[in-house]
C-alpha positions, 0 to 999 in steps of 0.5 A: 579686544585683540589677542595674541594667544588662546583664552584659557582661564586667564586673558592677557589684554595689552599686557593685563592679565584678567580672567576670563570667563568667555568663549565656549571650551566648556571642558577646557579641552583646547588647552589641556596639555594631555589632549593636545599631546594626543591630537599631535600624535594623532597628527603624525598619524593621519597627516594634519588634514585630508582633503579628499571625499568621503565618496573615494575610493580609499576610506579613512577606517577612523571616521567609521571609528568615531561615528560609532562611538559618537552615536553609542555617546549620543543614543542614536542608531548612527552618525555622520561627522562633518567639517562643522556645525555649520555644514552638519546643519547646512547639510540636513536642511539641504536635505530635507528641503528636497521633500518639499516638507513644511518647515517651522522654528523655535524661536531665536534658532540657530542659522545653521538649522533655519530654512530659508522658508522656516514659518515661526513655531509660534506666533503671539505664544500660540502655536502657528495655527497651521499645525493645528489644523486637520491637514495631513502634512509632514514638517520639520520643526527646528529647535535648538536645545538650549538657547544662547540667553537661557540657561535651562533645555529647552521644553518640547511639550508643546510637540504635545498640542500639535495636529495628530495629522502632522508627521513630525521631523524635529532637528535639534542643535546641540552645539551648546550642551553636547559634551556638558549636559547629561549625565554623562554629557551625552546631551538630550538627543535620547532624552526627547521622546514623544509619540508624535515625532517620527524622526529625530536628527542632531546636529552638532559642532564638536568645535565647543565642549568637544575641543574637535574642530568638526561636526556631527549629525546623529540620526537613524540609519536611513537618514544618515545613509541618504546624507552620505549621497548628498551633493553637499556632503561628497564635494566637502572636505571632511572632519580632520581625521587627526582629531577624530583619532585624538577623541577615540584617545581621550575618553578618560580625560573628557570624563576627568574634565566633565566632573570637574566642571560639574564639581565647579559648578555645585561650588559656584551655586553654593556661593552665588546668590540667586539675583534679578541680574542674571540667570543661573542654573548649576546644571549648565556652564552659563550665567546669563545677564541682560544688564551690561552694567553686570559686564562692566563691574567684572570688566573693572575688576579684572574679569572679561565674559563674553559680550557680542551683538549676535544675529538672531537677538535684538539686544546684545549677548552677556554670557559669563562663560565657565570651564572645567579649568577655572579655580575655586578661587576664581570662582570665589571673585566672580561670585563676590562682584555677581553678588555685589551687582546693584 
């Protein structure tokens, strides 16, 4: 399906309207008018990209801005903003490759924090027998926060069951609850804590909730500052400066949409009756079905979700996508035609 303009709540397909309930602008932030107002301000301030290193002589006093602002959000001692998630991930794996540390992952991680020589966390359910044993070894386990086919965090108690002899570095993605989940969207980065883990790191893409087109990565001050040495990072254009200044702009509009979509979501759990067909959790934007029938119902009643065949799951991805921008009304036909689904 090929489209002229951005989705929003609406999709226009060959000249028909439907609603749309796909994508990832969980707060509806690439097409509010009063952050776009601020990003084209911002525009006219910082120019509309900055090729340069972040190395260079001249710095740019709005990155320093926003990262501090980033890790009082996200709860950690610092931050570092990138180009996009991908390079956020790409970047602290690079790094971490260098220690010639033991790598594990959660299953169905994201590609933007898998290394290439990543062994599975678990393996018939059990945890991998290599953190059980008595070796002294430092690893690094790869996790995203919640994964594309679920709608609830992901449990790290199983950090718990690993070798007292294991050093732990966890790296998280947060790509898809940064901005959403949270009391203040702040996601779980700050929420995870286990005596086992000696370092934490975030990766994230702004891309999403945020409606910046960059990345980010939270750490401790240490970590961060060696990545700011990192070959990858020096020769990388860097975070859009227009948009980092239009997220310092907009803190009061991110909490105006955060309610709103936690508002359309305690809506949407009074009317949708819980069913074998999907998965839903009204403390996360997604409804999850593994039946392509349910697609197909909205599909010919007007409602397009969002159906991709995605590298790290066999069968093919069914998310039923809600913003702060959707309409009690449109809520209402959505839950009609999920609560009618056979």
């Amino acid at each position: 399906m090929i489209v002229e303009k951005f989705p929003d709540r609406e999709i226009i397909i060959n000249g028909k309207t439907y609603l749309y309930f796909g994508g990832t602008s969980y707060l509806g932030m690439a097409t509010n008018s009063e952050f776009q107002e601020l990003v084209f301000n911002s525009i006219k301030k910082w120019g509309i990209c900055y090729g340069s290193s972040r190395a260079s002589n001249i710095k740019l006093a709005v990155f320093k801005k926003a990262e501090t602002s980033f890790s009082k959000f996200i709860g950690a001692e610092s931050s570092l903003s990138v180009c996009s998630g991908m390079l956020a991930g790409k970047l602290v794996i690079s790094n971490l490759q260098s220690k010639n540390q033991t790598f594990f992952h959660y299953p169905k991680t994201h590609p933007a924090i898998l290394a290439p020589n990543s062994l599975p966390l678990f393996i018939n359910n059990q945890l991998h027998p290599k953190l059980l044993d008595d070796s002294t070894q430092e690893i690094v386990i790869s996790a995203d926060a919640i994964l594309s086919l679920d709608v609830t965090i992901t449990n790290f108690d199983f950090l718990n069951n690993i070798s007292n002899n294991k050093k732990i570095t966890l790296v998280i993605d947060e790509s898809h609850t940064l901005g959403i989940v949270g009391k203040s969207g702040e996601g779980i980065f700050n929420s995870i804590k286990n005596d086992k883990i000696s370092r934490k790191i975030m990766v994230s893409s702004l891309g999403k909730a945020m409606g910046l087109s960059a990345g980010i990565i939270a750490s401790d001050n240490t970590f961060i500052n060696e990545l700011k040495n990192e070959t990858i990072f020096v020769t990388s254009s860097p975070a859009n400066p227009a948009y980092l200044e239009a997220y310092l702009q907009a803190q009061k509009l991110y909490k105006i949409q955060f309610n709103k979509l936690k508002a359309n979501l305690n809506f949407l759990n009074k009317i949708l009756v819980k069913s074998e067909n999907f998965s839903f959790n009204k403390s996360y934007p997604v409804i999850y079905s593994e039946k392509s029938e349910v697609s197909e119902l909205l599909l010919k009643n007007g409602i397009i979700n969002a159906r991709f065949k995605y590298p790290t799951y066999k069968n093919e991805m069914n998310r039923i996508v809600i913003t702060a921008n959707h309409t009690q009304k449109d809520l209402e036909k959505l839950a009609l035609l999920l609560n009618s689904a056979k």
